[in-house]
N, C-alpha and C positions, 0 to 999 in steps of 0.2 A: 608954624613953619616946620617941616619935616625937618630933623636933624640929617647930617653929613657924616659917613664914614669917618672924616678926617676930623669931628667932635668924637667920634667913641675912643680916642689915643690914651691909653698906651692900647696900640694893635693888639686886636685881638686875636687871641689863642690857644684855642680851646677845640669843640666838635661834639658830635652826640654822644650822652649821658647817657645812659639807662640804667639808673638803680633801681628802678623796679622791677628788674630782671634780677635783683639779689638781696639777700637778707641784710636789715637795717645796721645787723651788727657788724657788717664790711665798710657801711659809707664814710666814716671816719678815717679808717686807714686809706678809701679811696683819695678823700681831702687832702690827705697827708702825703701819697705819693703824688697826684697832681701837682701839687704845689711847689714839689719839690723840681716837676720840668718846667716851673714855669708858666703852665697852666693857667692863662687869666678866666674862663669863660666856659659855658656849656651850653650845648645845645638838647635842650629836654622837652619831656614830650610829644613825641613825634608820633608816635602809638599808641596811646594809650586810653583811646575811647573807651572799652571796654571795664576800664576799673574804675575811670570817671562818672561814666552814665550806666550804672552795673544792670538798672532796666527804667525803661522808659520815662523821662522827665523826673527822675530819680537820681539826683546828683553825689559823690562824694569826694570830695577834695582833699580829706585824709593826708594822705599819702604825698599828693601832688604840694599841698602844705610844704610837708614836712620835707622835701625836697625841694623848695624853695628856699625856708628858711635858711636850710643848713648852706646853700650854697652861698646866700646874701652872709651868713656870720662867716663865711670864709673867704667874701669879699670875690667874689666869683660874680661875674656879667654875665647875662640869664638870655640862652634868643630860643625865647617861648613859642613855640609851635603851637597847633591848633588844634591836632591829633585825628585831622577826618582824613587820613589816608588811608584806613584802614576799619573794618567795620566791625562792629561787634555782633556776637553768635544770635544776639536774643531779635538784633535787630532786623538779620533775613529772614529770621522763622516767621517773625511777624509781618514782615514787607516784603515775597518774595522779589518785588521791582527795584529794590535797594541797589541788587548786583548786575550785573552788565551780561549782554546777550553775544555769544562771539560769532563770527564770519560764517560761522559754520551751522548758526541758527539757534545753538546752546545755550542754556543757562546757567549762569554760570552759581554756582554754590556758594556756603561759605567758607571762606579758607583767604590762603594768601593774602596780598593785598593791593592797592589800587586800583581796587574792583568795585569800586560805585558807579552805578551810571546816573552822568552828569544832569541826565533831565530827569531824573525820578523825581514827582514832587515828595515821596517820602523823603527820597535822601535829603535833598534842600530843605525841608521843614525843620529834621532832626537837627541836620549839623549847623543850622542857625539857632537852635536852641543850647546845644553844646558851646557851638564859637561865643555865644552871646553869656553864656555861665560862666564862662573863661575870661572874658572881655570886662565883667564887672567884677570880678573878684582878683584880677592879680592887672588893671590898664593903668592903674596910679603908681606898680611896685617901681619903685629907682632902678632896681638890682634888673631891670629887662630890660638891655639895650636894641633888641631888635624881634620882630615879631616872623613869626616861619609860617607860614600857612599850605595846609597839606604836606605834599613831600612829592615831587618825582613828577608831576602831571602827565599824565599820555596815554597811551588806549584809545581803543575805537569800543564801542556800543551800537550795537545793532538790533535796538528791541522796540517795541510799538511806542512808548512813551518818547525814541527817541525820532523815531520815523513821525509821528505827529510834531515833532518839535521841529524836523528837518523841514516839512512841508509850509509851515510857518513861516520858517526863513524863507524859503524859496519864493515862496510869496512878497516877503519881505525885498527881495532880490530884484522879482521879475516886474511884480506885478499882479501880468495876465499869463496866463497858460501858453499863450501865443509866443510873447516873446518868450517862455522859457524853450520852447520849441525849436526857435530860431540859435537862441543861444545853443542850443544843446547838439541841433542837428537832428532831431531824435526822427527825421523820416527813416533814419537808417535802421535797418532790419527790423522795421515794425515797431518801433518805441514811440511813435508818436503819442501825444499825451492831450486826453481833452478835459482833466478836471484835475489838480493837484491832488486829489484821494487818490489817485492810482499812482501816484510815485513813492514806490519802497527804496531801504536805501542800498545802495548797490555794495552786495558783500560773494562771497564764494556759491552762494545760491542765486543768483541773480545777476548782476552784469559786472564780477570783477572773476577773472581767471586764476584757477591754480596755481599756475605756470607764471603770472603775473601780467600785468597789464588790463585794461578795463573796453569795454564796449563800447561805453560811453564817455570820453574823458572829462567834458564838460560834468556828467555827473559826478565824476567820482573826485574830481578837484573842488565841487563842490563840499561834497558831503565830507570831505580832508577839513575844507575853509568851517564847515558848520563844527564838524568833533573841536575845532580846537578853538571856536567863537564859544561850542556850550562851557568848554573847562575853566574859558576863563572869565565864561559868567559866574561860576564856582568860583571862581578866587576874586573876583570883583564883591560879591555877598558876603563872604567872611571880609576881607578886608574893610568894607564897608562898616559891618558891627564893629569890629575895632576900633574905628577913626569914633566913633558916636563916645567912645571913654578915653580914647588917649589919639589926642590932634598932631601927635610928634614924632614919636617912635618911630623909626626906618619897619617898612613891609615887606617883606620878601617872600620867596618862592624859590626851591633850588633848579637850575636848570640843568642839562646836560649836554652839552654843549653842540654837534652838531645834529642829535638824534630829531629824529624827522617828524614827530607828530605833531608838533608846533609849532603856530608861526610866529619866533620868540621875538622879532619885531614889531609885533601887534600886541603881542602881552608887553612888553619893554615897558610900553606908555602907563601900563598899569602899576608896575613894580616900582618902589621906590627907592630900590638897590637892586641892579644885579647879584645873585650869587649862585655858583653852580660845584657841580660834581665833579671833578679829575681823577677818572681811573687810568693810565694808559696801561695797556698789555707790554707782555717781555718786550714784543717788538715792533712799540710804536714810534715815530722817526722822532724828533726832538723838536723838528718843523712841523710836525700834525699837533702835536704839545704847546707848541707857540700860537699856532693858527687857533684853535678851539679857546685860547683865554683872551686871542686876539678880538673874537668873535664875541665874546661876552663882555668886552669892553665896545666893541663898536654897537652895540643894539643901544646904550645909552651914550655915546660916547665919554666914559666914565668910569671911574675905578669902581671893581664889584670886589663880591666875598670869596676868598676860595670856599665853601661851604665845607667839601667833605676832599678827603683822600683816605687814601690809606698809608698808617703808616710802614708796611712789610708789602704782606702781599694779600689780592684780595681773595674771594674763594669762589666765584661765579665766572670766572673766564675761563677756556679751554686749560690753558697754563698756568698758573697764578704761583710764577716766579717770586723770590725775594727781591726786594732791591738789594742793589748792594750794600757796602759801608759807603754815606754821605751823597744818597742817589736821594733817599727825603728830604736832605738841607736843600741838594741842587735843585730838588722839582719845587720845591719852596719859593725858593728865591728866584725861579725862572716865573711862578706865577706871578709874585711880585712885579717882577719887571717889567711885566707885560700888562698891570694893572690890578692887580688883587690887591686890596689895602687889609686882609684878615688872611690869614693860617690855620685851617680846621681839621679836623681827623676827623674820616668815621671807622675807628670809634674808639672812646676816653678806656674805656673797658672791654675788654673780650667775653661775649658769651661761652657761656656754658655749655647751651643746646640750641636747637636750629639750627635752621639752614645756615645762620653769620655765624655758625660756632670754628669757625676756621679763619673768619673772615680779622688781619692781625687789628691788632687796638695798643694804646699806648702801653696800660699794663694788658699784660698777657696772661695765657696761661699759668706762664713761671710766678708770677705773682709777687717782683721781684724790680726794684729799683737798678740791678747791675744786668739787668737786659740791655742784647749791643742799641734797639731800638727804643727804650728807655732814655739810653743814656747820648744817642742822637736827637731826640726830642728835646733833652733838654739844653743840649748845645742848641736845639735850632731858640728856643725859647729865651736864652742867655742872649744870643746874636739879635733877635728883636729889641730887647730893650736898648741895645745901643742907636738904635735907628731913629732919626727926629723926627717929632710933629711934622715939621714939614714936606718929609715925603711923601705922607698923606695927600696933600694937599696939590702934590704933582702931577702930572698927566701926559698922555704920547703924545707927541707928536710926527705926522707922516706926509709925505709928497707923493704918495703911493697908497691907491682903493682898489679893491676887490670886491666886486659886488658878491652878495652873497644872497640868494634869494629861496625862500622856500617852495614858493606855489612852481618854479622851475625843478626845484629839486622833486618833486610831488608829481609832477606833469613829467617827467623821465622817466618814473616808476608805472606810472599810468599806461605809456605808450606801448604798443607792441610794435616790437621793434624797433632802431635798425640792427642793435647789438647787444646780445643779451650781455657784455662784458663792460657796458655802457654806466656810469657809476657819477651822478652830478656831483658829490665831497672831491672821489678823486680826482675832478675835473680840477676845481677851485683849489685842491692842495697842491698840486704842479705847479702852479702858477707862483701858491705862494710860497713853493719852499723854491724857486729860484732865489727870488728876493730875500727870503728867509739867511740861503745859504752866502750872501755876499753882505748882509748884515744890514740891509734896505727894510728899515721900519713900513709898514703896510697896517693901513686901517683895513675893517673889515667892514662894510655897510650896506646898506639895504639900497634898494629900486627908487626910494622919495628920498634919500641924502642929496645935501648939496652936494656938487659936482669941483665948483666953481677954486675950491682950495686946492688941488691937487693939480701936477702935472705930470700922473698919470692913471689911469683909469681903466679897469680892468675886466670885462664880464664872462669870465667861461662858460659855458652849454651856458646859453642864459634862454633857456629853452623857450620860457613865453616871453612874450613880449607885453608890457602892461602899458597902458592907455597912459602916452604923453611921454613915455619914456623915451622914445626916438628921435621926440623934437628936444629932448636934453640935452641927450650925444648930441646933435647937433648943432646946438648952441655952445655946447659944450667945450668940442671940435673946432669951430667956428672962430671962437674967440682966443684960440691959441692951446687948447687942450691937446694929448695922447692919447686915444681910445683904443681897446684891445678886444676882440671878440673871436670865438673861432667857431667851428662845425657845432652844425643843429641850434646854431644861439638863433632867436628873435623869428623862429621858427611856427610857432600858432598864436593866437589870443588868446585872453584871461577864460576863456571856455574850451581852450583846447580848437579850435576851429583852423587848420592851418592859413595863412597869409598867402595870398594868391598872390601870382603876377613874377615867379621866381623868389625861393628861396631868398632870406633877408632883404626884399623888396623894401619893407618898412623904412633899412635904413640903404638903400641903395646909392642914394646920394654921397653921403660920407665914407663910406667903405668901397665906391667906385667900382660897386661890381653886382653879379647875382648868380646864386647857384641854382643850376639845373637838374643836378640829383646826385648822389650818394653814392659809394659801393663800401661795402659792409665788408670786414677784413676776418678771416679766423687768428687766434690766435699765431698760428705758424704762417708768416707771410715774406714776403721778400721783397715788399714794396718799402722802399726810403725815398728821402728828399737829397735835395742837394742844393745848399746856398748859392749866392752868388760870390763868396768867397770858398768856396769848391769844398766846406766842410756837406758831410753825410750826415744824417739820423733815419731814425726808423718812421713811419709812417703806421698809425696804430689805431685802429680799429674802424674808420670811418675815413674817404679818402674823397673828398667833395670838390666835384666837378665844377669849374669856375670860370665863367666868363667875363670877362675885365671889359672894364669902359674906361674909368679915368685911373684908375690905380694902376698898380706897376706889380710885377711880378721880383722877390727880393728870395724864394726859394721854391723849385719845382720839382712834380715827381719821377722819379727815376723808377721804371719797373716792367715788367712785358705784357701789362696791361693797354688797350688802347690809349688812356688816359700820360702816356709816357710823354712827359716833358711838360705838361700841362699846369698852368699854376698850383702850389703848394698853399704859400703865404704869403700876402703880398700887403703893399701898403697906397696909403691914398692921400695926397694932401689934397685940405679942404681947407677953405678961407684960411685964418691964423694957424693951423692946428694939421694933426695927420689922425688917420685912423689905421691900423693895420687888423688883416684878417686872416688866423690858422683854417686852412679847410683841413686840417686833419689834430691828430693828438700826437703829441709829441715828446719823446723818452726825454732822458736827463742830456743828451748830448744834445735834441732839437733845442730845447729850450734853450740851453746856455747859449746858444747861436744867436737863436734868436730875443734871451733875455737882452743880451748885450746891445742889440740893436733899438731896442727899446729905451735904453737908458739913454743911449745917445740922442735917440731923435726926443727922450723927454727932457732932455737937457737935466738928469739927477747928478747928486754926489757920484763920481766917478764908486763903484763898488769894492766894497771890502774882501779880497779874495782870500784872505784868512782864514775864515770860520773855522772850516773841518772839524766840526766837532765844536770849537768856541762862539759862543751867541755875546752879543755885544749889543745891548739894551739901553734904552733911556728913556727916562723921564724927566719934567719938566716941571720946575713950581714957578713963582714969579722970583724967586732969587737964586735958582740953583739949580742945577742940570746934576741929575741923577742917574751914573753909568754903572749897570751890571754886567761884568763879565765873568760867564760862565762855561766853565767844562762841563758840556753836557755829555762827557761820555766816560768810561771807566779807564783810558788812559791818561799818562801824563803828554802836556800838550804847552807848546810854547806860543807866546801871542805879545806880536810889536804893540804895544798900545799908546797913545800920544792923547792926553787931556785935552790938548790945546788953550793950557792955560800953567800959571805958576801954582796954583793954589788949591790943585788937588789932593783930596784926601780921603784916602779909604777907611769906609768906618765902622768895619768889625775889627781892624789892627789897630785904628789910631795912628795908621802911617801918612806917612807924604808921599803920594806917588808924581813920579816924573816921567816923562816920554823914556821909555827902553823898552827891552825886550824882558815878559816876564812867562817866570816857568808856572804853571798851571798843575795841579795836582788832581788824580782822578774827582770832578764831580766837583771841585774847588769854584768859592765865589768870590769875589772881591764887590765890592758898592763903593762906588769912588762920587764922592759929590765935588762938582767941581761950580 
C-alpha cells in the first residue's frame, strides 16, 4: 500500500539539490549549512540524464552514488527524480525525433529543456531504459521518501510521430470518419475528411490562428485532450517501472498550478500525491495564492507537497522582486493551510551560471549562514518542528465549490471571439476571491465531483458543457442545492459544437431562463448594473441578453444601449434549491452585492468581514481543528479572533489563546489548534 504524506513526519523540508553543479569539495559544508536551517530532505536529480547515460545503454552512477550516500550519512530524506526532463546532447544527434516539432513546423534542437516529444518511440525506449537503471539500483534505498518523475510536464509537439499518434487516438475516439466529421462539423470551409491519413494536427500552419483561436474547435480541444493524454502516458511508463521494485513509495510529478496544458484532473488519478510549483509575481493577490494551492488540493481532494518556491526572488518573471522580511515564513504557512503537508525551495543552492544563476536558493551567492534569507529559512525550519503529526493527518473542509475545468478553459482560448479580454482563471478567481476575502473556505473541483456536500456551487464561463453534467445541477438544484453560473457558461459541447435552441438551453429549466445573444464591451464602457437594493457596479466585457421564464430578475442593466433595464442577474427557484445567473462580469463592488446574496439564499456562516489582508484558514484531523491566521501583507493589522472553545492553543508560542482582539505584525502567523 502506497505510503501517506502524513507517514513521512517529521514534514518535510528541504527542495532541489544540485551538487553536480559543484565541486565535491563544497558538499560537506553544503551538509553543514543545511542542517543548520533545518533542512530535512533533498530533492535530487532532476537533470541529470546526461552524466548518468554519458552515451547509449552506457550507464554511470558514480556520482549519483556518491550523492546519495552522503545525503543518507546526514540523515537527509531523498525525493529521487527520474532525470528524463531534459535530454542529453549525444541522444538528438542520434535520434533527430527525440526533440519536439513547434507550431511553427520547426525542429526543434538540442538545448533547453522539456523538449522531448512524448510520442517518439526513441524517446520512450531510452528513458525506460534510464527510469529502469534508476528503479533497480536505488527502489530498496530507505533514505528515498518520495519518487519525482520528469519535472514541469507541458508543451505541445507537432511532428509526424505525433500526428500518427493523434490519428490513432481519433480513431480511438470516433471510430468512423463519419462520426469524427459530425463531431467536428468539418463541412465548414472544406475540412471535410474521408480517411483519418488526411488529419494533420492543427498548429500555426494549418487550422490554429496567430491572433489566437482555431478553425476548427472540435479539433483543436482535441488535439489539447491528445498532447496532455500522450504526457501522461510518459509519466504512466516511468512510474509503472518504479512500482515493478518499490510497491510503496509515494509518486509524484510537480504541477503548476493553474497553467493550462493539462488536464491535471485526469493526471490526479495517476499521481499518488499532489505536489506543485508556487511562484507568485510582486503582484499576485493573496487570494490567487490561496486559489492555486486550493486547486491542487481539490484534484485529490488531499493534502499535497509544496514541491518548489523560492526562497527571495525568482529570475524568470518580468520583475523578480525580493520578498520581504517574513513574506517566505507567510507564503509557507499559507501553503500549509490550504493543504501542503511538505515546505520545499527551489533551490538548496544557487547556481553559478545559467540561466537560474539569479534565480535565489537557501545558501546564496554570499555563501554565508548570516544571510537575512538564511536565517528566515531557518526560523521557518525551527517553527515546523514544533508542529504535530497530527496535522498531517488534517484536512479542509468547505460548504462552498468552484468548479474548475480545463477543456472550458481550453475551449475559451479556442474561440474566436466574443472578447479578446475574455480570460477563463480570471473568471474563476472573482468568484473565488469574494469568498476568499470574507474568509468562506471553498473546495476547488472538477465537472465528475460530487455535488451533493455542498451548499453552494459554483461554475464560471463554464464554457462547454460535458455530457450529464446538467442533469447534476439539476438534481443538484432539485434536492435543495445553490447553483451559480454566468455569461458564455454551458455554451457548446465536448466538440465545441454550440447548443441550439438558445443560449444555456441545456440547463434552461433550472436557471429559468435563455440567452439570445451577446454584446461585446471595449474596455472603456459606461454600461453598469443596478440591484434591487439600488447598489451600482460595472458591467464588463460581455452584457448577455436574457429572456426570463420562471426566474426573477435581482439586478438590471443600466446604460443607453437598447438592452437598458433588461435583466443583469437573476435568480431561479427550482424544487428544493435556487439557481442564480450573471449575464455579465462583475467588478469587486458587483460581486460583493451579489456575493452577499448568495450566502443568504445558500444559507452559510454569516461572512467574515475582517480579512483585509488577514486570511483565516482551517484544517481538520479527527481530534482537532487547525486555525491559521495570517497577515498576508507587509502591514501591521489587527484581527477579533474567537476559538470558540477554552482550549486553544497556538503552537509556534506555546500560548493560550482566548477570544480578543489581536495585533498582527507584517506577514505574522499564528496555528492555533483548538
Amino acid at each position: 500500500m502506497t505510503k501517506s504524506l502524513a507517514q513521512l513526519y517529521p514534514i518535510l523540508f528541504g527542495g532541489d539539490y544540485n551538487p553536480e553543479q559543484w565541486p565535491e569539495s563544497t558538499w560537506e559544508q553544503d551538509m553543514t549549512m543545511l542542517t543548520k536551517a533545518g533542512i530535512n530532505s533533498a530533492t535530487i536529480n532532476v537533470f541529470s540524464w546526461a552524466l548518468l547515460e554519458p552515451k547509449e545503454n552506457t550507464y554511470d552512477f558514480s556520482m549519483l552514488d556518491k550523492i546519495v550516500n552522503m545525503l543518507s550519512e546526514h540523515h537527509f530524506k531523498i525525493v529521487m527524480a527520474t532525470s528524463t526532463a531534459a535530454l542529453p546532447a549525444w541522444m538528438v544527434k542520434a535520434y533527430p525525433d527525440v526533440t519536439r516539432v513547434d507550431t511553427h513546423g520547426i525542429r526543434q534542437g538540442f538545448g533547453k529543456r522539456h523538449n522531448a516529444c512524448p510520442n517518439s518511440p526513441n524517446f520512450q525506449r531510452l528513458a525506460k531504459g534510464l527510469v529502469t537503471a534508476i528503479a533497480n539500483r536505488y527502489g530498496d534505498n530507505p533514505a528515498i521518501v518520495c519518487w519525482h518523475i520528469s519535472n514541469e510536464y507541458g508543451g505541445q509537439c507537432y511532428c509526424e510521430n505525433c500526428a500518427a499518434a493523434f490519428r490513432l487516438w481519433l480513431k480511438q475516439r470516433y471510430t468512423t470518419i463519419d462520426a469524427l466529421n459530425t463531431a467536428w462539423n468539418s463541412n465548414f470551409w472544406s475540412h471535410t475528411f474521408h480517411d483519418f491519413e488526411e488529419i494533420v494536427p492543427p498548429d500555426q500552419h494549418t487550422d490554429e490562428f496567430e491572433t489566437g483561436g482555431a478553425v476548427l474547435g472540435g479539433e483543436s480541444l482535441d488535439y489539447r485532450r491528445f498532447q496532455s493524454d500522450s504526457l501522461l502516458a510518459n509519466f504512466k511508463l516511468e512510474k509503472d517501472l518504479i512500482r515493478t521494485v518499490d510497491p510503496d513509495t509515494p509518486i509524484t510529478t510537480n504541477f503548476m498550478g493553474t497553467q493550462k496544458d493539462l488536464d491535471y484532473f485526469k493526471w490526479a488519478k495517476a499521481l499518488d500525491v499532489i505536489s506543485w510549483d508556487n511562484y507568485p509575481s510582486f503582484d499576485t493577490p493573496a487570494s490567487f495564492t490561496a486559489m492555486s494551492h486550493d486547486l491542487m488540493y481539490g484534484l485529490k481532494q488531499q493534502p499535497f507537497m509544496l514541491m518548489e518556491q523560492t526562497p527571495g526572488s525568482q529570475n524568470w518573471q518580468p520583475y523578480n522582486s525580493l520578498k520581504e522580511p517574513g513574506e517566505l515564513r507567510m507564503l509557507s504557512f499559507q501553503a500549509m493551510a490550504h493543504g501542503a503537508n511538505t515546505v520545499q525551495f527551489f533551490q538548496l543552492r544557487q547556481s553559478r551560471n545559467g540561466c537560474e544563476e539569479f534565480h535565489s536558493a537557501v545558501i546564496s551567492h554570499v555563501n554565508s549562514t548570516e544571510t537575512r534569507i538564511f536565517k528566515e529559512t531557518a526560523q521557518i525550519g525551527a517553527d515546523l518542528k514544533l508542529l504535530p503529526a497530527d496535522l498531517l493527518t488534517s484536512q479542509k473542509q468547505s460548504e462552498v465549490a468552484i468548479i474548475f475545468d480545463w477543456e472550458s478553459y481550453w475551449g475559451v482560448d479556442f474561440s474566436v471571439g466574443p472578447n479578446v479580454r475574455l480570460n477563463y482563471v480570471d473568471q474563476v478567481h472573482a468568484y473565488y476571491q469574494y469568498f476568499y476575502q470574507h474568509n468562506i473556505a471553498v473546495d476547488l473541483i472538477s465537472t465528475d465531483a460530487d455535488l451533493s456536500s455542498y451548499k453552494l456551487v459554483v461554475a464560471p464561463l463554464m464554457f462547454i458543457l460535458k455530457t450529464g453534467f446538467a442533469d447534476k445541477v439539476t438534481d443538484y438544484v432539485n434536492q435543495g442545492g445553490t447553483f451559480v453560473t454566468n455569461a458564455m457558461s454551458a455554451t457548446v459541447d465536448e466538440e465545441d459544437n454550440v447548443l441550439l435552441g438558445g443560449y444555456l438551453t441545456a440547463l434552461h429549466d433550472v436557471l429559468g431562463l435563455w440567452v439570445e445573444e451577446w454584446d461585446s464591451l471595449p474596455p472603456v464602457n459606461n454600461c453598469r448594473i443596478q440591484f434591487d437594493n439600488q447598489t451600482t457596479a460595472k458591467a464588463d466585457m460581455l452584457c448577455d441578453i436574457i429572456h426570463l421564464e420562471t426566474a426573477t430578475t435581482i439586478a438590471a442593466y443600466h446604460t443607453d444601449k437598447f438592452y437598458n433595464e433588461y435583466p443583469a442577474i437573476t435568480a431561479n427557484h427550482y424544487g428544493q434549491g435556487r439557481a442564480f445567473f450573471a449575464g455579465t462580469y462583475l467588478d469587486q463592488a458587483g460581486m460583493a452585492a451579489f456575493g452577499q446574496q448568495l450566502i443568504t439564499a445558500a444559507g452559510l456562516t454569516h461572512p467574515d468581514d475582517q480579512n483585509d489582508g488577514v486570511e483565516l484558514t482551517s484544517r481538520y484531523s479527527n481530534d482537532y481543528r487547525y486555525d491559521f491566521l495570517i497577515n498576508t501583507t507587509g502591514q501591521a493589522k489587527s484581527y477579533h479572533y474567537d476559538p470558540a472553545t477554552t482550549t486553544a492553543h497556538e503552537l509556534l508560542t506555546d500560548q493560550l489563546i482566548q477570544t480578543g482582539d489581536y495585533q498582527l505584525a507584517p506577514y505574522a502567523v499564528k496555528i492555533i489548534r483548538a
